[in-house]
C-alpha positions in Angstrom: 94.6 112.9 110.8 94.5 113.6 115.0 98.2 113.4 116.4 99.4 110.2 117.3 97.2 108.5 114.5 98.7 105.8 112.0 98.2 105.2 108.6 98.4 101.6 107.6 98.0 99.3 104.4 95.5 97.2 103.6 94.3 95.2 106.8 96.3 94.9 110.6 99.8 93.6 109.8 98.5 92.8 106.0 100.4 93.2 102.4 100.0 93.6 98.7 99.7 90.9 96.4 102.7 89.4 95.9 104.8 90.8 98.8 104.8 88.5 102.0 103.2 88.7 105.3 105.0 88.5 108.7 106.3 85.6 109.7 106.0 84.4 106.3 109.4 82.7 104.5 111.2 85.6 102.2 112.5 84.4 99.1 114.2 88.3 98.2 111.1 89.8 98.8 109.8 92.9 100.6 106.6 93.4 102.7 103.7 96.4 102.8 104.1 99.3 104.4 101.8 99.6 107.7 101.8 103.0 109.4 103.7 103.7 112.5 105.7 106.3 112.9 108.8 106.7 110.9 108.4 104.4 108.1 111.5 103.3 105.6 111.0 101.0 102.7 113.2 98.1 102.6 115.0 96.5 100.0 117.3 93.2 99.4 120.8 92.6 100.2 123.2 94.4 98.2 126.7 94.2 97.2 129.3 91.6 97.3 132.1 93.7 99.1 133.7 92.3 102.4 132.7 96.0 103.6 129.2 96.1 102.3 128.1 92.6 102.3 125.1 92.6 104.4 124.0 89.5 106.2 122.1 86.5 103.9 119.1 86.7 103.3 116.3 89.3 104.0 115.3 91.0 107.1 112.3 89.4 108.3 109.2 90.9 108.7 107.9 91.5 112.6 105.0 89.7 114.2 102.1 91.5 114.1 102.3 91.6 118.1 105.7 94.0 117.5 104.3 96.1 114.7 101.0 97.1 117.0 104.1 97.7 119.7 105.7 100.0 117.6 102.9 101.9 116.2 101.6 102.2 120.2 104.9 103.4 121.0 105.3 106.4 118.4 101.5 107.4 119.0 102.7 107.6 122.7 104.9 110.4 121.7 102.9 112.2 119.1 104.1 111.3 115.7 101.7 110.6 112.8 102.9 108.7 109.6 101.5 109.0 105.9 103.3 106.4 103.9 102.5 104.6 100.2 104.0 101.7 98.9 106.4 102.2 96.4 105.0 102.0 92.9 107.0 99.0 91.7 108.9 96.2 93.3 111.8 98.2 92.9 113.2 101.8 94.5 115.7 104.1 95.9 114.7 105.7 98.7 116.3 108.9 100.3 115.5 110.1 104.1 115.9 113.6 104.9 116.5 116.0 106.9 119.1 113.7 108.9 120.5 115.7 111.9 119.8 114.0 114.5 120.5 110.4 115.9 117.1 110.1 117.1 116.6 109.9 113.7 117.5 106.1 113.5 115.6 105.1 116.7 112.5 106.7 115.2 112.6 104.8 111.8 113.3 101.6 113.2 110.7 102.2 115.2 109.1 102.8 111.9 110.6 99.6 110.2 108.9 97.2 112.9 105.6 99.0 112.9 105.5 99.1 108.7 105.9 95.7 108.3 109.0 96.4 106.0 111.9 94.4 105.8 114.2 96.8 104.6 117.6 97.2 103.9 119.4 100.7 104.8 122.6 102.1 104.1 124.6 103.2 107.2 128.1 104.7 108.1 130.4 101.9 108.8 132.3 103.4 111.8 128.4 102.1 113.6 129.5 98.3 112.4 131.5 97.8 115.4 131.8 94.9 117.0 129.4 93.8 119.7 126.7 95.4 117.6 127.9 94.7 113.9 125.8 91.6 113.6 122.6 92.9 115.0 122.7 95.7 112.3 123.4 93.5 109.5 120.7 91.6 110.7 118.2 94.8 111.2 119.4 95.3 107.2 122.0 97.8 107.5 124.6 97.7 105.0 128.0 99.2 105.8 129.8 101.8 103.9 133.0 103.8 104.0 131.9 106.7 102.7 135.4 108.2 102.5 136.8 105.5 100.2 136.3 104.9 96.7 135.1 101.4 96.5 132.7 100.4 93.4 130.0 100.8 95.9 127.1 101.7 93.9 128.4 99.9 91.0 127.9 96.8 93.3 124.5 98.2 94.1 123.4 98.5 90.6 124.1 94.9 90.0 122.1 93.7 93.0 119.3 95.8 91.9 119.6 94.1 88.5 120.1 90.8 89.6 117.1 90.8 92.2 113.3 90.6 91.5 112.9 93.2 94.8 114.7 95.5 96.3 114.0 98.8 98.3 117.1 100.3 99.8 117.2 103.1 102.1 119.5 106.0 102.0 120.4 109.1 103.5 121.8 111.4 101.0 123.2 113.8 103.0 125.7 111.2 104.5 126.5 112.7 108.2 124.4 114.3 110.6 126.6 117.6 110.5 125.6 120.8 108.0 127.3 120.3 104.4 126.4 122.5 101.3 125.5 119.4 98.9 123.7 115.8 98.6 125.8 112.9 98.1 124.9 111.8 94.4 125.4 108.3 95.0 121.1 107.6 95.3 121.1 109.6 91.7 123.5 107.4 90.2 121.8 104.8 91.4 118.5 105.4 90.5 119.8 106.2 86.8 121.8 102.9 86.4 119.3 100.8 88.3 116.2 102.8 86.1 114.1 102.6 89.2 112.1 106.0 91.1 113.7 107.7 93.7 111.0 108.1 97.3 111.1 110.8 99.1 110.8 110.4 102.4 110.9 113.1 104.9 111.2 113.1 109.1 109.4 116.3 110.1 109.9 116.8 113.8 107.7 120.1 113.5 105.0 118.2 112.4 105.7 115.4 114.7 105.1 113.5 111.2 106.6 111.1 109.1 105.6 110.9 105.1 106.5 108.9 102.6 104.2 109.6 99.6 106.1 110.6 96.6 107.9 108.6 94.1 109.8 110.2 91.6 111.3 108.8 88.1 114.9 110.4 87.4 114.8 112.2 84.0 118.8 112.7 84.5 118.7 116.3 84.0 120.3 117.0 87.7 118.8 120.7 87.7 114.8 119.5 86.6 115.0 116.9 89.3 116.8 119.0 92.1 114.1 121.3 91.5 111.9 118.7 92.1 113.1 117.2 95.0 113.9 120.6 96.8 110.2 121.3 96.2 108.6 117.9 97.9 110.8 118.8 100.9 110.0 122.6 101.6 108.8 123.1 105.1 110.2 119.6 105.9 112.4 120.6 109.4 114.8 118.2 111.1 115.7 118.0 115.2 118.2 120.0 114.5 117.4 122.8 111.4 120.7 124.6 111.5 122.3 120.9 110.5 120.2 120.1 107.1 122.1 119.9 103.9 121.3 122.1 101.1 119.9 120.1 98.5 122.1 119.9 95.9 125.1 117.8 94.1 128.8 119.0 94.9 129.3 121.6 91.9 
């Protein structure tokens, strides 16, 4: 694929049966991925917390006028995207390396260009008041990270409870170098029995992937193994600041 290229889905601005096309009502539903740059899968609202209740409703999909946008705008500065659906209407999806904040700007470039409404799990120190309500409404969910709170027990039930969901995280949970993964996305994934995505943000490469979905077994070291392998090579903005991949021991 020539630099700047994007891969898309089926058809300009188009989705898979039973996922809805922009501009199209959302009854807890998700759209295709389109290439574009970055892309993250979304999911549903999740939680019933005051501090990770996202706004009602799904994120709605782009106009097709915003997604050819996006894609023109991450073609502009080189970056290619290879991203597959997820295999089921339901998934966890983990973004890494994160060490950058340019890391954001690129996936939401992603987001619009995809197609995807998604919902994301952020830091909730960004949910600050004028721009709280704009990333609710973009699909961030906010979480204190530092606080025990039931969080991804909450999660789990909203994964139950909903028909779709893709939800976004970023395992390593800061921008800065830590030895070990937040095992939150495991736990998840485990409870909710859905496949983890890996997707990756090579700046490198210039490229953007999303093509590998992997069940959970629950044997931490088998799929450690298997997640550090899918990510060799993968290098972030800042390569000194990626997280080793692995759970806090």
């Amino acid at each position: 694929m020539a630099r700047g290229a994007v891969r898309g889905g089926p058809g300009d601005g188009g989705s898979p049966e039973g996922f809805p096309c922009p501009g199209e009502p959302l009854d807890s539903s998700s759209a295709s991925p389109q290439g574009g740059g970055v892309t993250s899968q979304g999911t549903e609202p999740a939680a019933g917390h005051e501090e990770a209740n996202p706004a009602k409703g799904a994120p709605r999909p782009p106009s097709r006028l915003a997604q050819r946008w996006a894609r023109s705008l991450l073609a502009l500065f080189g970056w290619t995207v290879e991203a597959d659906p997820p295999p089921g209407a339901k998934c966890v999806i983990v973004v890494y390396p994160h060490t950058s904040n340019w890391d954001f700007f690129i996936g939401y470039l992603a987001k619009i260009a995809s197609g995807l409404p998604l919902w994301w799990v952020g830091k909730h120190s960004i949910f600050v008041w004028p721009i709280a309500g704009l990333l609710r409404r973009m699909g961030g969910i906010p979480v204190n990270r530092s606080e025990t709170t039931g969080f991804i027990d909450r999660l789990v039930e909203e994964f139950s409870r909903r028909p779709r969901m893709w939800l976004v995280i970023a395992p390593e949970g800061t921008r800065s170098r830590t030895d070990h993964w937040k095992s939150g996305f495991y736990r998840l994934a485990l409870a909710a029995k859905v496949p983890v995505g890996l997707a990756s943000i090579d700046y490198r490469e210039r490229r953007v992937e999303l093509t590998t979905y992997l069940p959970m077994t629950g044997n931490e070291q088998v799929d450690l193994d298997r997640i550090r392998a899918a990510y060799a090579g993968k290098v972030g903005k800042r390569p000194g600041q990626a997280s080793d991949i692995r759970f806090r021991g």
